[in-house]
C-alpha positions as CSV (number, residue, x, y, z in Angstrom):
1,X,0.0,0.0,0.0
2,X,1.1,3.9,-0.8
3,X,2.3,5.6,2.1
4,X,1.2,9.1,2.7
5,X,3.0,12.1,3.5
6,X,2.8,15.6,4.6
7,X,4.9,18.3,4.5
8,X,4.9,21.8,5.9
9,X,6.6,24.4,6.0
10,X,6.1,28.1,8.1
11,X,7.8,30.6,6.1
12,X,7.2,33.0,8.7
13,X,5.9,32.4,12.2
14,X,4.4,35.7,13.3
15,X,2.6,34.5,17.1
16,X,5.5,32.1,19.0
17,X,2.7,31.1,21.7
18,X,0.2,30.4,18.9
19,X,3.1,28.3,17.7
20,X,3.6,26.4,21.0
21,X,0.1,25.9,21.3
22,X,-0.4,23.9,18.2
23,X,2.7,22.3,18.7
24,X,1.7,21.1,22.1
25,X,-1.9,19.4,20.3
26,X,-0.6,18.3,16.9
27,X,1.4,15.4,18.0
28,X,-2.1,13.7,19.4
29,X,-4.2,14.9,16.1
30,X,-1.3,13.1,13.8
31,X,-1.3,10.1,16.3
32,X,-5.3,9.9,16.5
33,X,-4.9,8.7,12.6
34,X,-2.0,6.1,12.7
35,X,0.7,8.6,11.9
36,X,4.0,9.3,13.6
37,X,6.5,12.8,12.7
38,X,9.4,11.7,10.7
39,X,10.9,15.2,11.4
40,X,9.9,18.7,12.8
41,X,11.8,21.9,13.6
42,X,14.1,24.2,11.8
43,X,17.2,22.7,9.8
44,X,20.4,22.2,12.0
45,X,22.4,23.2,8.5
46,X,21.6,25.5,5.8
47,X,23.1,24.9,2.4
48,X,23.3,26.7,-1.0
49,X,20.0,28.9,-1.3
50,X,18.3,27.3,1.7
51,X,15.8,28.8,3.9
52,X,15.3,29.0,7.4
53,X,12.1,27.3,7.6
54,X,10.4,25.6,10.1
55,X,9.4,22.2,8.3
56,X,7.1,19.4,10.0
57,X,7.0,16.0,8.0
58,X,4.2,13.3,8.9
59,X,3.7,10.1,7.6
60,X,1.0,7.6,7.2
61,X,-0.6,4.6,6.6
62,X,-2.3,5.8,3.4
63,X,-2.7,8.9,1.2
64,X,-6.3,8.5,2.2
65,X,-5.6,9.0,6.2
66,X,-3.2,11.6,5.3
């Protein structure tokens, strides 16, 4: 079966405790559907043109649950 993904990215963060806040429920929302973070944050390493973004990858059991 195709696995789903998804992929975020914040190019700009404009409320930090609005920001905390989610962080503190997403983890159970993503959970709640079978999937687990493969990565979230900022990058440790910026190369070439890359941005300082923060990025949140989930994955899944399906495209459909994603």
């Amino acid at each position: 079966m195709v696995k789903g993904l998804i992929v975020v990215t914040y190019k700009e963060i404009k409320d930090d405790k609005k920001l905390a806040a989610y962080v503190a429920i997403a983890p159970a929302t993503v959970e709640k559907y079978g999937g687990k973070f493969l990565c979230r944050g900022y990058p440790a390493i910026l190369k070439e043109n890359g941005q300082n973004e923060r990025t949140t990858v989930a994955l899944f059991d399906s495209l459909e649950v994603a």
